[in-house]
C-alpha positions in Angstrom: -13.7 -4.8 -25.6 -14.7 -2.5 -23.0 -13.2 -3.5 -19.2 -12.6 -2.6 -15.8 -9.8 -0.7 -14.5 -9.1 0.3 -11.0 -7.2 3.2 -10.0 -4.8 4.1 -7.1 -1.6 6.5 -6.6 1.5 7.2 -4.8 2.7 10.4 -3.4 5.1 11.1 -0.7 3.4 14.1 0.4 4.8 13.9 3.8 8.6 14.0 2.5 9.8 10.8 3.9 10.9 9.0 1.1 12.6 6.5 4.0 9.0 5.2 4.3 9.0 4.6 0.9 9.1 0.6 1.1 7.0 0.7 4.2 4.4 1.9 2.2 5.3 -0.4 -1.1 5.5 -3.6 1.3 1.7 -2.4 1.4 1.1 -2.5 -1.9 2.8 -5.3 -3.0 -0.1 -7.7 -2.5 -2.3 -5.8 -4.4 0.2 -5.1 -7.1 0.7 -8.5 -7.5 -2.9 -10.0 -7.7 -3.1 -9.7 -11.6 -6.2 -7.6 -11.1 -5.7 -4.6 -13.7 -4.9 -0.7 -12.5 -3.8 2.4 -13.1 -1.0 3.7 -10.7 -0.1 7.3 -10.6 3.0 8.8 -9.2 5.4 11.3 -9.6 7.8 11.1 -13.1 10.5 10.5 -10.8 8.9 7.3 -9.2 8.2 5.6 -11.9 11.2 3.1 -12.0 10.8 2.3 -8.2 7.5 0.4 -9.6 9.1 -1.9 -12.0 9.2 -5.0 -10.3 5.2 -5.2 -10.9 3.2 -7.1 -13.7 2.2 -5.6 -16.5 -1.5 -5.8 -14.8 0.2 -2.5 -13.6 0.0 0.5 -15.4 2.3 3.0 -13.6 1.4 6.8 -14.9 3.4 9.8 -14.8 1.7 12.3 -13.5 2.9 15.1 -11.6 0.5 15.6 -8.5 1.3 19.7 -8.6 -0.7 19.5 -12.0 -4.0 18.4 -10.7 -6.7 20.9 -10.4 -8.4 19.5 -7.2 -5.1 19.5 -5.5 -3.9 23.0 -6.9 -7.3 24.3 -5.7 -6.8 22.7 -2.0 -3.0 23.7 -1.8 -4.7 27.3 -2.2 -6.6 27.1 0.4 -5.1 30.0 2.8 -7.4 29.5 5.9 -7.2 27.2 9.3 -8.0 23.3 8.7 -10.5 21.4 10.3 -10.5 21.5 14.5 -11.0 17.7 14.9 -7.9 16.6 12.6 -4.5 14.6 13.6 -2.4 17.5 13.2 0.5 15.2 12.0 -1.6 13.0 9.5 -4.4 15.8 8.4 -2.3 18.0 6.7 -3.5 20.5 4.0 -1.3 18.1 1.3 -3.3 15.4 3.0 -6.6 17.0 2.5 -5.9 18.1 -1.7 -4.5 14.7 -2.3 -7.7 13.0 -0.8 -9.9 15.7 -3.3 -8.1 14.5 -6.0 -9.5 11.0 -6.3 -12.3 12.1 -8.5 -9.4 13.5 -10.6 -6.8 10.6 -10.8 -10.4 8.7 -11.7 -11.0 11.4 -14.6 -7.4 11.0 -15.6 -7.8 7.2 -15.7 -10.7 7.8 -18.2 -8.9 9.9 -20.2 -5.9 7.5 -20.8 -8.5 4.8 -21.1 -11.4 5.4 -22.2 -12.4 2.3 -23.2 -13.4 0.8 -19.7 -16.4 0.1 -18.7 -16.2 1.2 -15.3 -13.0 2.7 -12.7 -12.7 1.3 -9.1 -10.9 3.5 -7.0 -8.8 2.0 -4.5 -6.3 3.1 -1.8 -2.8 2.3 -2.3 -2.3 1.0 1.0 -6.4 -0.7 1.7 -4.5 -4.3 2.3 -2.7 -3.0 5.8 -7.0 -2.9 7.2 -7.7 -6.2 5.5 -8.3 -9.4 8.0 -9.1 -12.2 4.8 -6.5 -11.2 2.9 -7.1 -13.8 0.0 -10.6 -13.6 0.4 -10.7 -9.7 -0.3 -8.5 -10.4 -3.8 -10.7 -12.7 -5.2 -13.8 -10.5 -4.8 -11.5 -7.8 -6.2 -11.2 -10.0 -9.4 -15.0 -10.8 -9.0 -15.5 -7.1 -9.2 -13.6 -6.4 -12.3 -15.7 -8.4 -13.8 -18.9 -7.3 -13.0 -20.8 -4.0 -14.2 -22.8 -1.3 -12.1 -25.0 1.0 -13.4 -24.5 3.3 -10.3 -21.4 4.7 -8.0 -21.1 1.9 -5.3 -19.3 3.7 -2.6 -19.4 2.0 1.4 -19.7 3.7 4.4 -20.3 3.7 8.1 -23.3 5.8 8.9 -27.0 6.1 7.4 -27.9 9.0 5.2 -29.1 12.3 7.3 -26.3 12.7 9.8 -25.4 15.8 10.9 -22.9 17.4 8.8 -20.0 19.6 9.4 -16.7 20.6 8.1 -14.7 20.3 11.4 -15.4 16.4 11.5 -15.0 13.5 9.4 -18.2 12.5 8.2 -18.3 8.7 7.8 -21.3 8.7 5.7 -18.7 7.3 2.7 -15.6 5.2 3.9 -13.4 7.0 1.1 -10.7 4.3 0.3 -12.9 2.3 -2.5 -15.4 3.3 -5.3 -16.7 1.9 -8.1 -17.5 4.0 -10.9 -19.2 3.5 -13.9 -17.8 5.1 -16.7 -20.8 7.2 -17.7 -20.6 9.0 -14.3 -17.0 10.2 -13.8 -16.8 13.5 -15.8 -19.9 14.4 -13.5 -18.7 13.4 -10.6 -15.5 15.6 -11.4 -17.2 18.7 -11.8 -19.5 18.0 -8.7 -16.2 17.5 -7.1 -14.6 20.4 -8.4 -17.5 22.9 -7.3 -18.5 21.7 -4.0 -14.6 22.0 -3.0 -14.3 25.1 -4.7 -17.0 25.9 -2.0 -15.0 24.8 1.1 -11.9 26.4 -0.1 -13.7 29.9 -1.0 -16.6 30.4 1.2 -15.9 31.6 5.1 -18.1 29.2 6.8 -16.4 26.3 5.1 -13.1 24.7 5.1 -11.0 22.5 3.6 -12.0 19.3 4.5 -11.8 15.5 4.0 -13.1 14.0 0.7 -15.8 12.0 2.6 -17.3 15.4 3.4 -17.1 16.1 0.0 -18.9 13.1 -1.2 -21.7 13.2 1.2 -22.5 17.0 0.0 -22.3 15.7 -3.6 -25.1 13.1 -2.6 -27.2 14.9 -0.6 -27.7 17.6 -3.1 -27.5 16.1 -6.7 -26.4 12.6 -6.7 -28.8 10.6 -4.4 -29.9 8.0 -7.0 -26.9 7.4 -8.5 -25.1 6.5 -5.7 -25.5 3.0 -4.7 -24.4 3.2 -1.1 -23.7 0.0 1.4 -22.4 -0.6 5.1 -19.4 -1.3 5.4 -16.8 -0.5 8.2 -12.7 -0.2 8.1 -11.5 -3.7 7.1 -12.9 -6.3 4.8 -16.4 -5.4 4.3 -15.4 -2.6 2.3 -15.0 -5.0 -0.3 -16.9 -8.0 0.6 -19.9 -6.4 1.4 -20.4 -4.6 -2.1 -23.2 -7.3 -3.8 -22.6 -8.7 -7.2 -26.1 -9.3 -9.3 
């Protein structure tokens, strides 16, 4: 029977593997709410994610073999002006272009879901109702959506540009339905292809990415809905 699946990863693509359970202490209530995902990371990581249920399906995947990330580790050019130089990293950038990929990936390892929810690996450490936020995740799973329900912070129409976050799209959870990811992949692939390529673009957050993709092509498939940085980026997503 077809079900839902959400998707995450972990990559230490700041090379501090001393943070390592910083960032796993963040995880762990997620990892251990029973709700089902996929969790990609390094071959070499695999093992550090044993202690999980089997609601867990840890993936080897090695993050160099991604095409979106390949394409923004090529990029050759300066990044974005309004970036934290420290946090906003070129790895940072490719990695956040590859969550239309590590959703693709999910697909193709099962493709019997019904629908992928991606979810940052680390979305509990902005969560105020902790418990609150886990049962709607399990609500969620069980529900279907016939379009990409992604939040976000600012109506549709804002100025746009590359050197700037654009908050149109909060970026750390979407729901997609199964019909729309190979799409959304190529959509992905082109418009960063764009940024990477063209002079008056640049590599630039995923967000960006994602509002571009709606503006031009996806508008009616996307089922956007406010939402800020904390709980409402899961609470605030209605369930018919």
């Amino acid at each position: 029977m077809a079900d839902r699946m959400y998707v995450t990863c972990y990559y230490d693509i700041y090379q501090k593997p001393e943070r390592f359970k910083d960032y796993l202490a963040l995880f762990s209530e997620l990892g251990h709410s029973g709700v089902r995902m996929v969790l990609f990371v390094e071959p070499s990581m695999t093992t550090a994610f044993e202690g999980f249920p089997a609601s867990v399906h840890v993936e080897p995947l090695e993050l160099a073999s991604c095409e979106l990330y390949q394409m923004g580790m090529a990029y050759p050019r300066e990044l974005p002006g309004n970036r934290s130089v420290e946090k906003d990293t070129k790895e940072f950038f490719s990695l956040m272009n590859t969550k239309m990929e590590f959703i693709k990936k999910a697909k193709e390892r099962y493709p019997d879901e019904a629908q992928y929810m991606w979810i940052d690996f680390g979305i509990m450490k902005i969560m105020k109702n902790r418990e609150r936020v886990l049962q709607k995740l399990h609500e969620i799973q069980k529900a279907r959506f016939q379009k990409v329900m992604i939040p976000g912070c600012w109506s549709f129409g804002r100025a746009f540009t590359v050197n700037a976050i654009h908050w149109r799209f909060c970026g750390g959870f979407v729901v997609m339905p199964s019909q729309h990811v190979e799409r959304f992949f190529e959509h992905s692939k082109c418009v960063l292809r764009d940024f990477c390529t063209m002079e008056m673009y640049k590599l630039t957050w995923e967000t960006n990415v994602w509002s571009v993709i709606e503006s031009c092509a996806e508008r009616d498939n996307i089922g956007w809905y406010f939402a800020d940085h904390n709980d409402t980026m899961i609470l605030n997503l209605e369930i018919a």
